[in-house]
MARMIVO-852489 format. One line per 4 residues: their letters; for each residue y, x, z of C-alpha. Coordinates in steps of 0.02 Angstrom, whole numbers, plus 50000, padded with zeros to 5 digits. Layout:
BEGIN
a	Y X Z; ...
***
This chain:
BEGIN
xxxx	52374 51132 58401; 52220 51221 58447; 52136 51363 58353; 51970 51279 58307
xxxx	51808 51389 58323; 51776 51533 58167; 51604 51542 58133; 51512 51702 58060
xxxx	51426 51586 57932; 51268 51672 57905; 51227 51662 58088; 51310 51500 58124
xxxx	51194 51421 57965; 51044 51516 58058; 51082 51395 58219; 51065 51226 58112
xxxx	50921 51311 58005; 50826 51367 58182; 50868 51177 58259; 50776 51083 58108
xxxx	50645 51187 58073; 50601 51224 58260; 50597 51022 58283; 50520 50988 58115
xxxx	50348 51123 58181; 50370 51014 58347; 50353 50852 58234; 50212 50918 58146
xxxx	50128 50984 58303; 50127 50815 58369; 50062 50717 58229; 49903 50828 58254
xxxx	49924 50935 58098; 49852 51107 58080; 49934 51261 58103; 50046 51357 58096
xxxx	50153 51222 58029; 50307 51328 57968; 50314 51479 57843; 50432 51570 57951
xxxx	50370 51732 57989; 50486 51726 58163; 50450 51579 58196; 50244 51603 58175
xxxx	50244 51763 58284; 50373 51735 58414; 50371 51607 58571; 50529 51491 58558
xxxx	50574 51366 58676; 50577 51165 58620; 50736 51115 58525; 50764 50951 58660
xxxx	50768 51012 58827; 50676 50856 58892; 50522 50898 58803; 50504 51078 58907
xxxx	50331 51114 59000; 50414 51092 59143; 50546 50933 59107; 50405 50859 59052
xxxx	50322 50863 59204; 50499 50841 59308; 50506 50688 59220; 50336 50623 59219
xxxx	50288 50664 59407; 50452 50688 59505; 50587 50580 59422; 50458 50433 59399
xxxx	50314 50444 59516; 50275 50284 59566; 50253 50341 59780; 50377 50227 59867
xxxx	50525 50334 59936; 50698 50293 59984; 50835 50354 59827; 50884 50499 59940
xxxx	50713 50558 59970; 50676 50565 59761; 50850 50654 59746; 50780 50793 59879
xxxx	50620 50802 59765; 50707 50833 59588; 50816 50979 59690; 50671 51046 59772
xxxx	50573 51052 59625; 50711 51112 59513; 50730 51267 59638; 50549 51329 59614
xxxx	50506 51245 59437; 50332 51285 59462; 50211 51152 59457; 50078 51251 59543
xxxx	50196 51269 59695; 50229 51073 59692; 50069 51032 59678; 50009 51144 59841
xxxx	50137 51065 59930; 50106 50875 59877; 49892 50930 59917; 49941 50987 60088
xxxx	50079 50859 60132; 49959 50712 60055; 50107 50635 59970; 50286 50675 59883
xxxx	50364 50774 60014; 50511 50664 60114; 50668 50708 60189; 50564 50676 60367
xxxx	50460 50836 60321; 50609 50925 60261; 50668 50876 60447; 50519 50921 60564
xxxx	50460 51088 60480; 50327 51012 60358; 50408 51064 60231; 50418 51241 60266
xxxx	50243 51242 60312; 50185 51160 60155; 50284 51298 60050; 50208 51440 60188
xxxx	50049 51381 60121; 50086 51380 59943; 50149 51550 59941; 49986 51615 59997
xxxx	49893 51505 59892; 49963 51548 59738; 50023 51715 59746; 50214 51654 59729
xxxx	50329 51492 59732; 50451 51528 59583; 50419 51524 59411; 50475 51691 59308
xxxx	50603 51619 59187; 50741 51561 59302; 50883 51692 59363; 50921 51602 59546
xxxx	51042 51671 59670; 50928 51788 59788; 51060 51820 59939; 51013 51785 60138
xxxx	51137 51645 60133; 51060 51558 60281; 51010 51709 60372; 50825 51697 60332
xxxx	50719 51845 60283; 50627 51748 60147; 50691 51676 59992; 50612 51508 60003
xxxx	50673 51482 60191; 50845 51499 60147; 50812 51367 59992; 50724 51263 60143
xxxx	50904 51282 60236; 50993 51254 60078; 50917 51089 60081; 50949 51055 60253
xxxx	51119 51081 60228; 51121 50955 60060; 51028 50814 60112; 51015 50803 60298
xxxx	51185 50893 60361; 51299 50830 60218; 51207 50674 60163; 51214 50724 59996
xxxx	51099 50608 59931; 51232 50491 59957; 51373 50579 59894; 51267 50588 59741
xxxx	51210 50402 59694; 51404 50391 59719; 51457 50499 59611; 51557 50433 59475
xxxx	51530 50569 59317; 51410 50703 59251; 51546 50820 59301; 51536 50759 59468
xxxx	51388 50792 59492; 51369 50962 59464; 51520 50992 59566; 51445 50920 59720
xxxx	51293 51025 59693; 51408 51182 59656; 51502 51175 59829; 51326 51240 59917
xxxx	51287 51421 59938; 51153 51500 59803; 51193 51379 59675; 51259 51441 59547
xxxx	51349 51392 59383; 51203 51356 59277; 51086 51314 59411; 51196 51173 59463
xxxx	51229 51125 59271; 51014 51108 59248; 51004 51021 59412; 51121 50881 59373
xxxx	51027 50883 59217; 50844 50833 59292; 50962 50713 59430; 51020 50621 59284
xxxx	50841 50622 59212; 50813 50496 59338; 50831 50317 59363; 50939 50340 59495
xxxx	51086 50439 59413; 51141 50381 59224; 51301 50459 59143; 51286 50532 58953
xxxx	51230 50690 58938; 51379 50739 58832; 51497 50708 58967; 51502 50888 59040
xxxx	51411 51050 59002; 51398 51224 59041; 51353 51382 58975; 51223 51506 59010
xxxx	51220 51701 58981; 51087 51650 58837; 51185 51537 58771; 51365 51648 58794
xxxx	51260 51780 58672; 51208 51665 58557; 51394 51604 58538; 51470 51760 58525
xxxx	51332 51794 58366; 51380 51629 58294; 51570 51644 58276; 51680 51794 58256
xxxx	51826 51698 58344; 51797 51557 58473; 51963 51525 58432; 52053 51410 58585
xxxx	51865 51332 58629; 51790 51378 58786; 51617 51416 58780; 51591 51235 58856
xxxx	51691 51148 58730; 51620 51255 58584; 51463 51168 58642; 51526 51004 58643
xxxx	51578 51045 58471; 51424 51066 58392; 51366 50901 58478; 51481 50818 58376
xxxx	51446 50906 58211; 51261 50895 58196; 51260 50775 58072; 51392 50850 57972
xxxx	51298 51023 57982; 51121 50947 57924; 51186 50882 57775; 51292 51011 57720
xxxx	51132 51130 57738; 51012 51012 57666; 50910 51008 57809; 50818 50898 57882
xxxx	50831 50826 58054; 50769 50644 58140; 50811 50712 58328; 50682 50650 58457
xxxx	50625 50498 58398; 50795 50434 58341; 50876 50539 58495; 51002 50659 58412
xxxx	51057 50829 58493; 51154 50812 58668; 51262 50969 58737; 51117 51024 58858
xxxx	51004 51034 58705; 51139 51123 58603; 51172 51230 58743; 50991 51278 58740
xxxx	50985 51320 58546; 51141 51449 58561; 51011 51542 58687; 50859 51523 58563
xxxx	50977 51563 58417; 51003 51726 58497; 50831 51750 58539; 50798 51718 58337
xxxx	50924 51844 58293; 50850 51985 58352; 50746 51991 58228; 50848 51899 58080
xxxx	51005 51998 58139; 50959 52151 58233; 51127 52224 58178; 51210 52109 58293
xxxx	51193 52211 58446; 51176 52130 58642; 51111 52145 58764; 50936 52084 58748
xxxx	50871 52192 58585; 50669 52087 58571; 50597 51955 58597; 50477 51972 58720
xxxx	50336 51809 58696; 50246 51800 58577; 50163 51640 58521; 49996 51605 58614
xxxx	49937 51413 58611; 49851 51353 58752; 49712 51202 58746; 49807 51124 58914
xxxx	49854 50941 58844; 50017 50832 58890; 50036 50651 58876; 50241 50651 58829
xxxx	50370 50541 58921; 50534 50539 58918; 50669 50444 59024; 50621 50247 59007
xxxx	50824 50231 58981; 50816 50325 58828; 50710 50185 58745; 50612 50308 58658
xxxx	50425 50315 58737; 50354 50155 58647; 50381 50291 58478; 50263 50421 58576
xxxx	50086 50449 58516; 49966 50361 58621; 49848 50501 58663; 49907 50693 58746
xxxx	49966 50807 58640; 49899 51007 58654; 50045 51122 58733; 50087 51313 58705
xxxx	50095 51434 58830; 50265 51440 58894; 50400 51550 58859; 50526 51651 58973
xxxx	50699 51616 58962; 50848 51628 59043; 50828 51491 59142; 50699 51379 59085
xxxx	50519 51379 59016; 50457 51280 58876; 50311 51175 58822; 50329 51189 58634
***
């Protein structure tokens, strides 16, 4: 029999703590109620990603205006898109290259060039194509002297070498997924995990989110704060342990928690609140020493207003409140930047 997971309680009831009152300020935020809507001192002063991935800055608009634009394409060319726009995760980029394209770019510009050019252009534009909070591979894998020409040949090699778009509405698991993605150069472990992620956002790809999961170096600190002994778990499974808890955990703490709309924790979002959880405990647990010793954002809201949607499969958006809710600035993180 397996060693189960030993938790160091104080920390491991700061996790469950963090996830309800983090949602319940998100809650509040969205029923249009004042600020600052907690009386957590951290929690007022410090930047903190979303509890539920989906609801990110930039899932939100992954979801809204790449998984589910309504700009007829073929399956493979929307696949392309989520990858594409994954890779750079900066709407500002995206939108350059949709203003100079005139349209969602294709796998026919990814062919003939205009997708390089499009990106050229962006670049100058803008100052820059990536966005700050992801960690992505860096290396000349294709032999190209510029980062975002070797993700251009990256994506030659997925979709119009390998076909992957095809391998990839075939694909029979979460798992899969990722692993397909994994087998290319400069994608990475966790970059592959958040990619199938936004795939399966889509209408095209639909296996539970809970299925497979992986990770991160925020979320491997925030772990090794919450137990003293991960026991026989991997870091994987010790997220897919918490999954299943949740419920258990709330009540046993008393706290509150009604998920997203109805929508209760999946392993990505867990995954996600072992990173924040370290993030919190450098200031409710300083004595817990890694690597990262501050948190570095601090809270700054920002009058920029979303209208939320979420996956149509999810059954949630006919909860949603009608009219667009005000964002925060978004946060850096280790490999994703918020909206809440």
């Amino acid at each position: 029999m397996r060693r189960p997971p030993v938790p160091r309680q104080r920390v491991y009831d700061l996790y469950w703590y963090f996830a309800s009152e983090r949602q319940r300020m998100f809650t509040c935020r969205v029923e249009g109620e004042a600020g600052p809507w907690t009386d957590d001192p951290i929690l007022r002063e410090f930047k903190f990603c979303n509890v539920f991935r989906a609801a990110d800055r930039v899932s939100q608009y992954m979801i809204r205006d790449v998984c589910y634009h309504d700009e007829p394409c073929a399956a493979e060319d929307r696949l392309f898109q989520i990858t594409a726009f994954r890779t750079f995760s900066k709407t500002a980029t995206w939108r350059t290259v949709r203003e100079v394209l005139g349209r969602y770019p294709v796998l026919e510009d990814l062919a003939d060039g205009s997708f390089t050019t499009a990106l050229d252009q962006a670049r100058t534009r803008n100052g820059g194509l990536y966005t700050g909070a992801f960690i992505l591979c860096a290396t000349s894998a294709y032999g190209q002297p510029d980062k975002h020409r070797n993700h251009v040949e990256l994506f030659r090699h997925m979709f119009l070498l390998d076909q992957l778009g095809a391998k990839l509405l075939a694909a029979g698991s979460l798992r899969e997924v990722y692993h397909l993605l994994h087998g290319y150069p400069l994608m990475g472990d966790f970059m592959s995990y958040q990619t199938s992620i936004d795939l399966n956002y889509s209408g095209l790809i639909g296996f539970s989110e809970n299925d497979f999961t992986q990770a991160g170096p925020g979320a491997l600190r925030g772990i090794r704060k919450c137990f003293e002994d991960p026991g026989d778990y991997t870091p994987a499974e010790i997220v897919l342990w918490m999954t299943e808890r949740q419920e258990e955990e709330f009540a046993r703490l008393c706290l509150p928690f009604g998920g997203l709309w109805g929508r209760p924790l999946h392993a990505i979002d867990c995954q996600g609140l072992f990173c924040e959880t370290d993030k919190y405990c450098r200031e409710a647990a300083p004595e817990l020493a890694s690597a990262r010793k501050r948190i570095k954002a601090r809270f700054t809201p920002t009058p920029e207003p979303v209208r939320l949607f979420f996956p149509p499969k999810w059954g949630i958006n006919d909860k949603l409140p009608a009219e667009p809710v005000l964002s925060e600035s978004a946060p850096t993180r280790d490999i994703q930047s918020a909206l809440w």
